[in-house]
C-alpha positions as CSV (number, residue, x, y, z in Angstrom):
1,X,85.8,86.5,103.5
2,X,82.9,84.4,103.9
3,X,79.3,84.4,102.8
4,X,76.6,85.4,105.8
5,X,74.0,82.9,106.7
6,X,71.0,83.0,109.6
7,X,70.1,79.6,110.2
8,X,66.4,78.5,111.6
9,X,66.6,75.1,113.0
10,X,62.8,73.8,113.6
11,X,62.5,71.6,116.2
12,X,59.8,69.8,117.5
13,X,58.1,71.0,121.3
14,X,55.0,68.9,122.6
15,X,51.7,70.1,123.6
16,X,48.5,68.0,124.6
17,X,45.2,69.2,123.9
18,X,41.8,67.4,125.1
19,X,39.3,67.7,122.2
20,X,35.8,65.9,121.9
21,X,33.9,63.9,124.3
22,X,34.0,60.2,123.6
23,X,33.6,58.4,127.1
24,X,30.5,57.9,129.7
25,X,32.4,58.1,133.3
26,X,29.3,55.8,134.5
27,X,27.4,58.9,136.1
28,X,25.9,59.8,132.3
29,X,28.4,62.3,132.1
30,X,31.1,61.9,128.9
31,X,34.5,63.2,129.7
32,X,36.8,64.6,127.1
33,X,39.5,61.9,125.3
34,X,42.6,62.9,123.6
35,X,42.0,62.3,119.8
36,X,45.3,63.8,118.7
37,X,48.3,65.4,120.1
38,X,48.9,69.2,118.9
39,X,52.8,69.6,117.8
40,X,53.8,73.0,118.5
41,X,55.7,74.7,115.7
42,X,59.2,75.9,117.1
43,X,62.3,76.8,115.8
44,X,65.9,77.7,117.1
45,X,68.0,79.4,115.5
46,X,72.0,79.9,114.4
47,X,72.1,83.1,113.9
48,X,74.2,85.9,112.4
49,X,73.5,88.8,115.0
50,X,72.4,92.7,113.6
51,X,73.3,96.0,115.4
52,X,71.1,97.8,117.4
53,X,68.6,99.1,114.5
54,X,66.2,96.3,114.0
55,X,66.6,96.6,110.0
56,X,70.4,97.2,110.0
57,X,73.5,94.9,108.1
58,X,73.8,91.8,110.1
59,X,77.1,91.8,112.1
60,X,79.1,89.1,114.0
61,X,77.2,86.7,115.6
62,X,73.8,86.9,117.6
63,X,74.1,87.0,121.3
64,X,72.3,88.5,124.5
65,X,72.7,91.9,123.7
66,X,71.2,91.5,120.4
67,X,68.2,89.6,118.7
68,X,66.8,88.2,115.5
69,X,63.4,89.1,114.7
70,X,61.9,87.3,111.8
71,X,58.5,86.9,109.6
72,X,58.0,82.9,109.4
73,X,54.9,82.2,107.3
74,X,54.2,78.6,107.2
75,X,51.6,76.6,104.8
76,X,49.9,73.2,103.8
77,X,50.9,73.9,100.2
78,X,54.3,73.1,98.8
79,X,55.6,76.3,97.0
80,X,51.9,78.2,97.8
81,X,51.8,81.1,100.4
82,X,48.3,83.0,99.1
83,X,46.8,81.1,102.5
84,X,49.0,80.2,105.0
85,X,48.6,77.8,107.7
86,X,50.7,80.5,110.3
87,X,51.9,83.9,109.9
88,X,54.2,84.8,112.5
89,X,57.1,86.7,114.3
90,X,59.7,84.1,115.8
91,X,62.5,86.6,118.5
92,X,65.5,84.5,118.4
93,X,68.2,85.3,121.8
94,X,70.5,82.9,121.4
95,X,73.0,81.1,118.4
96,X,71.7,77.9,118.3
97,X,70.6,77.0,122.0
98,X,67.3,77.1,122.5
99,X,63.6,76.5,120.5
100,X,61.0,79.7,120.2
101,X,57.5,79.1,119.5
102,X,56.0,81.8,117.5
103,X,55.8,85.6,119.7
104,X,54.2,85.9,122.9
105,X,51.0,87.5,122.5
106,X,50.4,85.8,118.8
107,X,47.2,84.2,118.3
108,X,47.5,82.5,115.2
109,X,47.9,78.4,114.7
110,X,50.8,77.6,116.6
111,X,50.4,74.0,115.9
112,X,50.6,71.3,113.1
113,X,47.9,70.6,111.2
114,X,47.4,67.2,112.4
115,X,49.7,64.6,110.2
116,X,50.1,66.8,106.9
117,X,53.1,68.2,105.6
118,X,54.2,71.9,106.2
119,X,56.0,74.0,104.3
120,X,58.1,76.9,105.6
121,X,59.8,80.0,104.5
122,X,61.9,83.6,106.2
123,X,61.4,87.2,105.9
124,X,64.0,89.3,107.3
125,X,63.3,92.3,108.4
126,X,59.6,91.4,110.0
127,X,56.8,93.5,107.7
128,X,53.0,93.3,107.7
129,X,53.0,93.3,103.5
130,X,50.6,90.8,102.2
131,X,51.3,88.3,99.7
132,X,50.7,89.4,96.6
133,X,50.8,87.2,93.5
134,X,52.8,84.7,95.9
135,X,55.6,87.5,96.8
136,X,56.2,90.3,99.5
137,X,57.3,93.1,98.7
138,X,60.1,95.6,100.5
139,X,60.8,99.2,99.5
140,X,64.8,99.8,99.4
141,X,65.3,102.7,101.7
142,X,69.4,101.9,102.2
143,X,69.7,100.9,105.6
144,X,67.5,98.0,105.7
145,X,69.3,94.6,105.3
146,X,66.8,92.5,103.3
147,X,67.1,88.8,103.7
148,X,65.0,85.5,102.5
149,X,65.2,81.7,103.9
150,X,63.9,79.1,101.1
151,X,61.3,76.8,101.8
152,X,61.7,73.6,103.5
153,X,59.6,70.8,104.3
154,X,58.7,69.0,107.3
155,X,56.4,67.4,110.0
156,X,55.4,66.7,113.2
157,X,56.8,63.1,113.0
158,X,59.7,64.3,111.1
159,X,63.2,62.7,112.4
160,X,65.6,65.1,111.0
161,X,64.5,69.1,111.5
162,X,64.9,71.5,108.9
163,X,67.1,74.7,108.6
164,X,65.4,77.7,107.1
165,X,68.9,79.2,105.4
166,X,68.8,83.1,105.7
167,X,70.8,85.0,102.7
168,X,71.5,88.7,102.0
169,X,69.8,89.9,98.7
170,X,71.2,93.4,99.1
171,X,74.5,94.7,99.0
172,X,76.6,96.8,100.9
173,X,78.5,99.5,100.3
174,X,81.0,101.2,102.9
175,X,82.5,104.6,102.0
176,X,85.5,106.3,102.9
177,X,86.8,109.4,101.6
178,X,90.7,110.4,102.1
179,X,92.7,113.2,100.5
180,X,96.5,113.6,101.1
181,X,96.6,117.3,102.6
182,X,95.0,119.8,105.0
183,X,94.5,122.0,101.9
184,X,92.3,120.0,99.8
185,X,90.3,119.1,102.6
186,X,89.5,122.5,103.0
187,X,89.1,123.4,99.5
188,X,86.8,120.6,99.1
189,X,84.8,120.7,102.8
190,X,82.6,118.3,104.3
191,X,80.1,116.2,102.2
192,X,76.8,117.4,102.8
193,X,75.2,114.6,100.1
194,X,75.7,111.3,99.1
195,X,73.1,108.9,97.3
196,X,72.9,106.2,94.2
197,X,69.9,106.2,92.2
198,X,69.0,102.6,91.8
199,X,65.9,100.1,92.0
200,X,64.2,100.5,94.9
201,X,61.9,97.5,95.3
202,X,62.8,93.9,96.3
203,X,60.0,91.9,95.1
204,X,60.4,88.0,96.4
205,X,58.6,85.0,94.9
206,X,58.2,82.9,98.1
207,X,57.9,79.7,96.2
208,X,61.4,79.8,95.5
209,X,63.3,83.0,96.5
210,X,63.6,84.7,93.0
211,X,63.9,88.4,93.6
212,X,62.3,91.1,91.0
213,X,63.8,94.6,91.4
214,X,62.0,96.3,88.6
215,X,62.3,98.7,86.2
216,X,61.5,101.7,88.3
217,X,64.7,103.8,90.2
218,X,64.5,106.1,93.0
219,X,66.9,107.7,95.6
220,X,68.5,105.8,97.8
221,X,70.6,107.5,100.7
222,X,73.8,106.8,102.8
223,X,73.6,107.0,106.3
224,X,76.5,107.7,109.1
225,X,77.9,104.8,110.2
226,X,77.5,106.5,113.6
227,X,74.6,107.5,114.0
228,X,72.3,105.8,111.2
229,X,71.0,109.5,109.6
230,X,71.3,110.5,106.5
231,X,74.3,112.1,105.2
232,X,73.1,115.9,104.4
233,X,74.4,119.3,105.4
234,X,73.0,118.9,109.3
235,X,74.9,115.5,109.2
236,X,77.9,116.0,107.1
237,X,80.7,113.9,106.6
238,X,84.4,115.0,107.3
239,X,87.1,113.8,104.2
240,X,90.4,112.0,106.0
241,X,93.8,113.4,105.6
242,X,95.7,110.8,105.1
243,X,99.7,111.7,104.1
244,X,101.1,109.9,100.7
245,X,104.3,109.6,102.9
246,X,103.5,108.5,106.6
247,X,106.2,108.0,109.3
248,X,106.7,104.7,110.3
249,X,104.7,104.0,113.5
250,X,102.7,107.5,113.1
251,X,100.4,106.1,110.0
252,X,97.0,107.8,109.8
253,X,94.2,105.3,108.5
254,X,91.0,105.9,107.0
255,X,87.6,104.5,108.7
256,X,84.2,103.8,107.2
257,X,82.2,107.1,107.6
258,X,78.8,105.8,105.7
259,X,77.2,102.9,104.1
260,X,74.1,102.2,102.1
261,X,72.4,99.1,101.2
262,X,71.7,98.8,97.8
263,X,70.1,96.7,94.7
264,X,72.7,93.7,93.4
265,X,74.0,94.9,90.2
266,X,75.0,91.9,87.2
267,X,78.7,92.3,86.8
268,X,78.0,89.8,83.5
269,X,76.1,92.3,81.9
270,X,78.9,94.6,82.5
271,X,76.2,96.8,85.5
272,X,77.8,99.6,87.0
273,X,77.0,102.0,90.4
274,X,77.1,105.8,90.2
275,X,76.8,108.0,93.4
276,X,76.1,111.0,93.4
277,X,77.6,113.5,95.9
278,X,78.1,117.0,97.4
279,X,80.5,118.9,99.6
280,X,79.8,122.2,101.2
281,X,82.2,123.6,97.7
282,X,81.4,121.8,95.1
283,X,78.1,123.9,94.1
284,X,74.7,123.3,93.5
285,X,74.7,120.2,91.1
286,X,75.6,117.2,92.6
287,X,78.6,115.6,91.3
288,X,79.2,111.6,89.8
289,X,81.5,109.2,91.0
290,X,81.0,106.3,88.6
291,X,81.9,103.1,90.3
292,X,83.5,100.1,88.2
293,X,83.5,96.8,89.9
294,X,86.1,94.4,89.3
295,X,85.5,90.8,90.7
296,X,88.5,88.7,92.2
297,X,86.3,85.6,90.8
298,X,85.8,85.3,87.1
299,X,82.5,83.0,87.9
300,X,80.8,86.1,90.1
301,X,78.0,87.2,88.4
302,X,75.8,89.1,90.9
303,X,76.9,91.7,93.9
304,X,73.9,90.4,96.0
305,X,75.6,89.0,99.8
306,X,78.7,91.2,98.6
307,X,80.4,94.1,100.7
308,X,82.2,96.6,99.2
309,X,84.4,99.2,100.5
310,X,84.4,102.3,98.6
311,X,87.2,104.7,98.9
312,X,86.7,108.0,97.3
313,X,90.1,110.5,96.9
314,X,89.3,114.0,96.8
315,X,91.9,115.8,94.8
316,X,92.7,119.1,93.9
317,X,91.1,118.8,90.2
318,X,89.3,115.4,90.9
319,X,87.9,112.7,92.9
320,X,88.4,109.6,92.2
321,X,87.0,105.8,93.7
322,X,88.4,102.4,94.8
323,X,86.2,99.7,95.6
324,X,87.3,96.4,98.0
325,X,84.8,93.7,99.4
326,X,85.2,92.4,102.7
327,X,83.4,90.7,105.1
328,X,80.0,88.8,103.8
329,X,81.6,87.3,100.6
330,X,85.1,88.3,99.1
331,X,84.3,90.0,95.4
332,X,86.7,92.1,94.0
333,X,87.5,95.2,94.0
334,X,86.7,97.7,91.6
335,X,87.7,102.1,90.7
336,X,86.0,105.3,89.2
337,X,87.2,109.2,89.1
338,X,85.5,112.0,88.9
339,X,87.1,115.0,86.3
């Protein structure tokens, strides 16, 4: 499994602007000189596509049927955002062909400040937050994939362009639930609830990409892998039946039925996830499905970039929780029950 990136590759797109008067034509009348080329600021990207929600995980590869949207802020300052030189929305169409200027329509500064330096950072998904204390903040709300490209230098007489590297700071988890018979399915019914009470605020430093989640928690929601609601008893989720004996060529497999995007939990200081769930049986309180994570790397200390399939076995006395990662970075894998 590998890690997912969104790379911004600025390139540089030429402009000329006539500025000043510094020249009698011979008729008494000075025409305008150019004192200094304007540098556009562009960028292309290589990109990591996203489904069709503008805020959802970021699939495959970007293409034509899909597009990366992303907040570039851009300043004079090495490491200091609080007054930006541009503030901007680049649309990206392509992996890696072709250079965007900022959005059509966007009247900001476009341009290089003459022969200074410029610094540049990435906000993924686009938000009109302001900059507070030198960080933007985003509110968790589980199906929003939250990404951050570190700052990098340049200019407009730059030979080598730089690459704004986009990385998750969320992670992902993908839940199936199986039980072995028609029976307990029935006994059991259709989940009507499923959430994880965690941090819900991603506060980034822009200077250098730290992330501070807080101390506060709220609720945080799964959503059908469908159709992008949240799971609750007009959008309930049906549990698999999948045989402990299958015949050969006749197996029954299990798909993802929800996911959530959640705060990166530190498997060093031994973190854990809980969700909470109900089925249309199980009563009024919701039930808790502790979640231990077991990494396949000793050296893994964070779940942030990591996706995790979680595989929750309803029983006839229990339910009880597998956990695999695929797809961004392999993890681990990890296991809870429910009495």
């Amino acid at each position: 499994m590998k890690k997912s990136y969104v790379w911004l590759i600025a390139i540089l797109g030429m402009a000329t602007a006539w500025t000043g008067c510094s020249k009698d034509n011979g008729n008494g009348i000075d025409t305008p000189t150019p004192q200094e080329e304007q540098v556009e600021i562009m960028a292309k990207s290589k990109a990591l596509t996203l489904n069709v929600t503008t805020k959802a995980p970021f699939e495959g590869t970007i293409g034509e049927d899909s597009e990366l949207t992303a907040r570039v802020l851009v300043s004079t300052t090495e490491g200091d955002y609080s007054d930006t030189h541009t503030d901007g929305t680049m649309i990206f169409a392509d992996n890696g062909e072709t250079a965007v200027g900022f959005e059509t329509g966007f009247d900001g500064n476009k341009f290089f400040p003459g022969n200074d330096d410029i610094y540049l950072v990435g906000l993924y998904p686009v938000t009109t937050a302001t900059i507070a204390d030198g960080a933007v903040a985003y509110t968790i709300d589980g199906k929003s994939d939250i990404m951050f490209a570190g700052e990098e230098e340049t200019s407009k007489n730059a030979e080598t362009a730089p690459t704004l590297a986009f990385t998750h700071l969320l992670t992902k988890l993908n839940i199936f639930a199986v039980t072995a018979d028609d029976a307990t399915a029935e006994a059991w019914g259709d989940i009507i609830e499923l959430t994880i009470t965690e941090r819900n605020v991603a506060a980034i430093t822009l200077a250098d990409g730290t992330v501070d989640f807080g101390e506060d928690t709220g609720s945080i929601s799964f959503y059908d892998i469908t159709g992008d609601e949240a799971v609750s008893d007009e959008n309930a989720l049906s549990i698999t039946v999948v045989p402990e004996e299958q015949e050969e060529g006749n197996e029954v497999e299990a798909e993802v039925i929800a996911y959530s995007l959640v705060t990166p939990i530190e498997l060093a200081q031994e973190e854990t996830y809980t969700l909470l769930l109900k089925t249309a049986t199980s009563g009024e309180e919701a039930i808790s499905v502790p979640i231990t994570i077991t990494p396949s790397d000793e050296d893994i200390d964070s779940t942030a970039g990591y996706y995790f399939d979680i595989t929750l076995t309803f029983k006839g006395t229990e339910i009880t929780a597998t956990a695999t990662v695929t797809d961004w970075v392999a993890g681990g894998t990890g296991a809870g029950t429910i009495e």
